[in-house]
matplotlib code that plots the C-alpha trace (Angstrom):
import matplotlib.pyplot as plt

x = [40.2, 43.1, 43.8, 46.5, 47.3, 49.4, 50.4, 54.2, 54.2, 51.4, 50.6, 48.1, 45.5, 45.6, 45.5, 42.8, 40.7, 42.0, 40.2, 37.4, 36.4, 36.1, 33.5, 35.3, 33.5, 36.7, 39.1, 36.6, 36.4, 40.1, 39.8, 42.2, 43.0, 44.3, 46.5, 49.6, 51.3, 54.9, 57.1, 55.8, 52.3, 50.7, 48.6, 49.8, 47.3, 48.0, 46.5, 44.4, 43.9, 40.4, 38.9, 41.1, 43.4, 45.4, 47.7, 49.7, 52.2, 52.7, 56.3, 55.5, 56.2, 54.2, 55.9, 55.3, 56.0, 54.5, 55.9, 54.1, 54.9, 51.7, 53.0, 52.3, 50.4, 48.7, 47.0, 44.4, 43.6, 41.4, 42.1, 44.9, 47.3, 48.7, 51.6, 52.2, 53.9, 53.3, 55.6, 58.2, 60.8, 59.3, 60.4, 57.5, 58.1, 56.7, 59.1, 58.8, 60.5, 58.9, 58.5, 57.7, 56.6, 54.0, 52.5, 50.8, 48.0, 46.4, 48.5, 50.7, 51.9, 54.5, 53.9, 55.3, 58.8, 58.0, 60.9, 59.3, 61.3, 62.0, 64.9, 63.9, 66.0, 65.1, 67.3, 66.8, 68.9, 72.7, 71.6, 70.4, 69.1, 66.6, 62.9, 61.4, 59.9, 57.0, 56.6, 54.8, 53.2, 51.6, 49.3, 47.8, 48.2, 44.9, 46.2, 49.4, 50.6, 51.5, 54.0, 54.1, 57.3, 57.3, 59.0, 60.4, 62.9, 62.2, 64.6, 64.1, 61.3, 60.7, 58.5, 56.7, 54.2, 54.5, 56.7, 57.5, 60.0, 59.8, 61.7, 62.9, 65.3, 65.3, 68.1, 67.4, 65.4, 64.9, 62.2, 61.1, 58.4, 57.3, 60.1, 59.3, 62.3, 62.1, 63.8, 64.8, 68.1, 68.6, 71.3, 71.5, 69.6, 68.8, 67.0, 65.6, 64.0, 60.8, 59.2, 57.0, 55.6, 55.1, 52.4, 54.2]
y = [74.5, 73.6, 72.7, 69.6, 69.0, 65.7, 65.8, 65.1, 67.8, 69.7, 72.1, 74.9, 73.0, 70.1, 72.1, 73.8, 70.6, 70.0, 73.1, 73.1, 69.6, 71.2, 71.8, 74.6, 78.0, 80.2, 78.0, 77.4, 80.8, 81.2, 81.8, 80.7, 83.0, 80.9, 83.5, 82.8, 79.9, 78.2, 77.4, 73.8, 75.6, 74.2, 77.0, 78.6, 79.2, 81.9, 80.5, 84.2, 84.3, 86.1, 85.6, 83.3, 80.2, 78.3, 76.6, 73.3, 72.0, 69.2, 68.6, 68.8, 71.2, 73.7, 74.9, 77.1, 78.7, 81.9, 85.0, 88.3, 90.2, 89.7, 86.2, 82.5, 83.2, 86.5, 87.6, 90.0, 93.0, 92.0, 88.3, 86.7, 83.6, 81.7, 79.2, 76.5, 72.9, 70.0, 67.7, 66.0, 67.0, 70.0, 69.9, 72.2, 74.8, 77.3, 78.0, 79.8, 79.4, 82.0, 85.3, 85.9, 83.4, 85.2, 88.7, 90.4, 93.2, 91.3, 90.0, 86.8, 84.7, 82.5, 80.6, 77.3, 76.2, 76.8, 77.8, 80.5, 81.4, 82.0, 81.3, 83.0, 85.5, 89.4, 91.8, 95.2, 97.1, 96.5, 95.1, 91.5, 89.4, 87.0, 87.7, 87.5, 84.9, 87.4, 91.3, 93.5, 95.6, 99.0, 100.9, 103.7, 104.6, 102.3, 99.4, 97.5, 94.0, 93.4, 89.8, 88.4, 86.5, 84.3, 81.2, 79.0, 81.0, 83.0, 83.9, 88.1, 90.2, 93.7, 95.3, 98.4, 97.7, 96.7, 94.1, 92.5, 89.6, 87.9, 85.0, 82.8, 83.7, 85.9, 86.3, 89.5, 92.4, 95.1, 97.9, 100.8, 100.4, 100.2, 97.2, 96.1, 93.2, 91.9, 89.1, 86.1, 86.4, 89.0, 88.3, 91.8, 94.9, 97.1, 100.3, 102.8, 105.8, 105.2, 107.4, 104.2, 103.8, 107.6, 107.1, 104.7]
z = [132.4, 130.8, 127.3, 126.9, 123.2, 122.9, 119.6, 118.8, 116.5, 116.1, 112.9, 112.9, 110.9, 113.2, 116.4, 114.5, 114.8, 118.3, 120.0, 117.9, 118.8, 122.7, 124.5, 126.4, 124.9, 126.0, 124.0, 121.2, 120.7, 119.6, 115.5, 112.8, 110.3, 107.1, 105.4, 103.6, 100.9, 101.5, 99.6, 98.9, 97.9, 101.2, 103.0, 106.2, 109.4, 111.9, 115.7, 116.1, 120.3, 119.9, 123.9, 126.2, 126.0, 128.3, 126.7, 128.7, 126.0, 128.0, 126.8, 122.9, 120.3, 118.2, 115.2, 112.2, 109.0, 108.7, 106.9, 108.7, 111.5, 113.4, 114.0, 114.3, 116.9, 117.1, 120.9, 119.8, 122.0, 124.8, 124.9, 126.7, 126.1, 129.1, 128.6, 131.2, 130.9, 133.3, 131.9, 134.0, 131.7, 130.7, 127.2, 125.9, 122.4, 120.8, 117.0, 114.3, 111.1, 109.2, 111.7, 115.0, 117.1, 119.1, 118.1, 120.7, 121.2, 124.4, 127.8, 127.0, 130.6, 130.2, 133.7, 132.8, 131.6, 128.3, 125.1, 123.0, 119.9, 116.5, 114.3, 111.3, 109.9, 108.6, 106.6, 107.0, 104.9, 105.7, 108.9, 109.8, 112.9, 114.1, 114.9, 118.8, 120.2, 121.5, 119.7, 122.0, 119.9, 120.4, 118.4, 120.6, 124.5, 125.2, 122.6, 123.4, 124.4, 127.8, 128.3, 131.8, 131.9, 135.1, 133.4, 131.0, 128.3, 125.1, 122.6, 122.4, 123.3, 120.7, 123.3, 122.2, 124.6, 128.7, 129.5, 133.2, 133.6, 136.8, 136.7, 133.7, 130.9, 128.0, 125.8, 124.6, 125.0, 122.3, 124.3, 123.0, 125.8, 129.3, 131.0, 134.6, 135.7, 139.3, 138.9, 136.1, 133.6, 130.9, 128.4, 126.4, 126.0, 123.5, 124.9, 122.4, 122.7, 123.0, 120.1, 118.5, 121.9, 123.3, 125.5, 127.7]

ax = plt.figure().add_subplot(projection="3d")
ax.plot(x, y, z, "-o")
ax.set_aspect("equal")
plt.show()
């Protein structure tokens, strides 16, 4: 089944609400993790994708303010996040003003024409720049994020893990990983070599 949140904007506590008030197990079993303070003193939840959730943003926004690298929303391994919109003007978000916008151990499918991106920005010694919209991340050759891009647009991708764009748009690429492109617009490329992601 999918889950239709209608929201104009919605924020982590209330979508919190939203999917535990359903009766679906697989979306239910998605777990919040609250675990940072902003700047107005209000507490920050991270959406944690423990199991399975498919997500229709039905034209509206979710947005965010969370400073860590594992993300506003954070796919854990094993469990998977698909993204659709059925909206006639398919106007559907996913933001971050704190960090990434999704973090990713599990498989993330964009399938709809969804925006995923963050507009956050990082310094890193003399050099600054803008966090992804999805972080593949990869911790050991049996423990990575995979992104399925079939749709919609996302800002960057950092892919230490296995990425495969298939149609949509994504601005920019930074891989240190496995890449797979069949199709869909890439705006820049950084390639590295690969050392933080040896096994693939």
């Amino acid at each position: 089944q999918r889950a239709i949140f209608k929201n104009v904007y919605i924020g982590m506590r209330a979508l919190r609400h939203t999917i535990a008030a359903m009766e679906n197990r697989l979306v239910a079993a998605c777990l919040l993790c609250p675990l940072g303070i902003d700047d107005a003193g209000q507490q920050i939840e991270r959406l944690d994708i423990a199991v399975y959730l498919m997500l229709d943003l039905n034209g509206y926004t979710i947005s965010g303010e969370f400073y860590d690298n594992f993300g506003m929303i954070y796919v854990k391994k094993g469990a998977a996040l698909e993204l659709y919109d059925t909206s006639a003007d398919a106007l559907g978000t996913i933001i971050s003003y704190g960090a990434c916008a999704i973090g990713n151990y599990g498989t993330v499918s964009i399938y709809g024409d969804v925006d995923v991106m963050s507009v956050a920005e990082y310094t890193d010694g003399e050099q600054t720049g803008t966090y992804a919209g999805i972080y593949n991340f990869y911790y050991q050759p049996d423990w990575f994020g995979t992104a399925n891009i079939a749709n919609g647009w996302v800002s960057s991708v950092w892919n230490s893990g296995n990425l495969n764009v298939e149609a949509g748009c994504v601005s920019f690429i930074d891989n240190s990983g496995y890449l797979v492109i069949s199709g869909g617009i890439i705006e820049g490329f950084l390639f590295k070599d690969g050392t933080d992601a040896g096994a693939l």
